[in-house]
C-alpha positions as CSV (number, residue, x, y, z in Angstrom):
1,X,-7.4,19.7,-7.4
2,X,-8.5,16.5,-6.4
3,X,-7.3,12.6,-7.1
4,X,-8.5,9.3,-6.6
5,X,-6.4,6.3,-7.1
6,X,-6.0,2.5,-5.5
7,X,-2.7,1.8,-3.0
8,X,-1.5,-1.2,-5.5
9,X,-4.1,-2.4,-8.0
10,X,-2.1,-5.2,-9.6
11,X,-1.9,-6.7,-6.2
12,X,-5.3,-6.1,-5.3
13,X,-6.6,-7.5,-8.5
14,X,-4.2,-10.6,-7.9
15,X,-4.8,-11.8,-4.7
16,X,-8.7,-11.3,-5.6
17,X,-8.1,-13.9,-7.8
18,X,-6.9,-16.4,-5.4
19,X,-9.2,-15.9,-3.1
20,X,-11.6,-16.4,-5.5
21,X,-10.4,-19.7,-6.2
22,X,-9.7,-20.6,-2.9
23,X,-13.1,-19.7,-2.1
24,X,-14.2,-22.0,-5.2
25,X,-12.4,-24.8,-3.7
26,X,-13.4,-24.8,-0.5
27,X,-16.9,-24.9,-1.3
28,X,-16.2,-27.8,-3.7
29,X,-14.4,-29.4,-0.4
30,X,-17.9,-29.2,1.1
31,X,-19.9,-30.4,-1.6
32,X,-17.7,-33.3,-2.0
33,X,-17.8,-34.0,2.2
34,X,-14.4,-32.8,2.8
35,X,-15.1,-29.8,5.3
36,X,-11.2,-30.2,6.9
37,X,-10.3,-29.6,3.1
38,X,-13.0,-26.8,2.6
39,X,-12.1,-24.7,6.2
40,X,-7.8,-25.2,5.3
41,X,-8.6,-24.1,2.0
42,X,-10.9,-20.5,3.2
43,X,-8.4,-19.7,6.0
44,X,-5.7,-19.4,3.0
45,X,-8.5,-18.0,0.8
46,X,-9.1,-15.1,3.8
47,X,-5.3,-14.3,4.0
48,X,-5.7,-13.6,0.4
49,X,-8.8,-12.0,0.8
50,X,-7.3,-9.5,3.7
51,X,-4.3,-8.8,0.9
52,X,-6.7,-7.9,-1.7
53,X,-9.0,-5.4,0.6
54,X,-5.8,-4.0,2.0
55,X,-4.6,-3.5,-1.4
56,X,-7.6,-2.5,-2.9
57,X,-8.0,0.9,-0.5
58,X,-8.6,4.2,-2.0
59,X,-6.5,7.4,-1.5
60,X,-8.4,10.5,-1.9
61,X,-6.3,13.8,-2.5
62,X,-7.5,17.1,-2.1
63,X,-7.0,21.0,-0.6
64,X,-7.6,19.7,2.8
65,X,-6.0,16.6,3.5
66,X,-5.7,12.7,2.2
67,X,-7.2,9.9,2.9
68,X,-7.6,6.1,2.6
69,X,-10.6,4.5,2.6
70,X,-12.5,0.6,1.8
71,X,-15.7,0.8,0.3
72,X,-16.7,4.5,1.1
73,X,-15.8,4.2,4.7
74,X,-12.5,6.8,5.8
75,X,-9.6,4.4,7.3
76,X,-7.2,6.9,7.7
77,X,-7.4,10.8,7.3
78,X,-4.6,13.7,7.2
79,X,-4.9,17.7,7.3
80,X,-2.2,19.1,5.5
81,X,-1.2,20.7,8.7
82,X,-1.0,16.9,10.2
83,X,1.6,16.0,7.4
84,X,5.0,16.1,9.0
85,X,6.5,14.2,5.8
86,X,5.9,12.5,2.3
87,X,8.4,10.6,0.8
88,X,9.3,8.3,-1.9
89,X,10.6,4.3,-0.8
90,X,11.9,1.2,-2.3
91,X,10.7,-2.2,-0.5
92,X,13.9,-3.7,-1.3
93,X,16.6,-2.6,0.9
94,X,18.7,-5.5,1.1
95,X,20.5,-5.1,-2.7
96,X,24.2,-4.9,-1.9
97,X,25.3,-4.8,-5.3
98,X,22.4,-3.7,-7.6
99,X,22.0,-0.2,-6.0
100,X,19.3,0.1,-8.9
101,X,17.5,-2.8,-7.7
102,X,14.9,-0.8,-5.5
103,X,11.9,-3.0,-5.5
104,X,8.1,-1.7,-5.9
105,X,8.7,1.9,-5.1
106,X,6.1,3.5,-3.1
107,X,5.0,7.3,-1.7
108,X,4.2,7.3,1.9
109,X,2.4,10.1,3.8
110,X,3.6,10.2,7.6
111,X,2.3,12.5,10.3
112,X,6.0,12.5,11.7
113,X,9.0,13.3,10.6
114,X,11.5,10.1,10.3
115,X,15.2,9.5,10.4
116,X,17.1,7.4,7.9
117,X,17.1,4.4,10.4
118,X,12.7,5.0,10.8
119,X,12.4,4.9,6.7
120,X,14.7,1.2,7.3
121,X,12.2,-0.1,10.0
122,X,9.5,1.2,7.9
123,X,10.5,-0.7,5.1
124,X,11.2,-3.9,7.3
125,X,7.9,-4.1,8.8
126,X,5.9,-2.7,5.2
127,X,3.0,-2.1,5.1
128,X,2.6,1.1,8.1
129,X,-0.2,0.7,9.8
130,X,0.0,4.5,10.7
131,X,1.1,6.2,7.4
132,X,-0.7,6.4,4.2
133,X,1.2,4.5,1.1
134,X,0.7,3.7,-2.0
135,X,2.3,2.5,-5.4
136,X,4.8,4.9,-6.9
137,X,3.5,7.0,-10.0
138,X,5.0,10.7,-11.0
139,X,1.4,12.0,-11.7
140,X,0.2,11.1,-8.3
141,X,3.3,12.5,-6.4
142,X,3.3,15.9,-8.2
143,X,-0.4,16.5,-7.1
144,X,0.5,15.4,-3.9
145,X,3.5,17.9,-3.9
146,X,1.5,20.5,-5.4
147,X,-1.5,20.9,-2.6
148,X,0.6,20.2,0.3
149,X,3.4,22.4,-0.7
150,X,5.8,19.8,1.4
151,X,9.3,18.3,0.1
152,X,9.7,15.0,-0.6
153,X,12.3,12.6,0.9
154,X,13.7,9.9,-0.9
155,X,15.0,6.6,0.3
156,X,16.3,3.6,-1.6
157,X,15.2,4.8,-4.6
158,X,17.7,4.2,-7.1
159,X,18.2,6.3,-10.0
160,X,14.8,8.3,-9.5
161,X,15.0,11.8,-8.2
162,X,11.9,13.4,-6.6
């Protein structure tokens, strides 16, 4: 069984959109002789930019392992046998009384195993720059589940049960 899907297209697809127009701007700026205009407005058009590609990754699934990758070229790769964990997180940790209130809920492949206080850090300093991730969907977890055979943790996910 294999899958291919994008880490978090409606981000992707929005910041591509501002960048795009950013990008439109600035080169207006130039045209109309306003190049402090036109370089302000493509540093915050490359932030977006940057959120879009990051955004816009692939994961591949399959038998052997997963991986993320940008226009063809492999980022990030796991063996199953790397996998220490995969688990299910809410961004929003910070929801004192709204316990349902989880934020974008995302599955995150990690080639250790992490302690309540890790998934917390994790989620403080999102996105992991050593873990694969990606936007939360029931159809993507259970192939994940089913070819690496691993549990799933859970944390701050509200009422959902993996």
């Amino acid at each position: 069984m294999n899958g291919h899907f994008i880490v978090n297209l409606f981000k992707s697809v929005a910041a591509t959109v501002v960048f795009v127009v950013f990008f439109f701007f600035s080169i207006v700026m130039f045209l109309i002789s306003r190049p402090v205009s036109a370089i302000l407005f493509l540093v915050i058009g490359a932030v977006f930019g940057y959120v879009a590609l990051i955004n816009g990754m692939t994961v591949n699934v399959d038998e052997n392992g997963i991986s993320k990758s940008l226009f063809g070229f492999v980022t990030m790769k796991f063996n199953w046998e790397d996998v220490a964990e995969i688990g299910v997180c809410g961004t929003k940790v910070f929801n004192k009384n709204h316990k349902d209130r989880v934020g974008t809920l995302y599955v995150y492949i990690s080639p250790s195993l992490l302690s309540e206080q890790d998934r917390f850090d994790m989620i403080l300093k999102w996105p992991p720059k050593d873990k694969i991730y990606f936007v939360f969907k029931q159809k993507h977890l259970e192939l994940i589940q089913m070819v690496s055979g691993l549990k799933t943790e859970a944390y701050n996910t509200g009422d959902l049960t993996v």
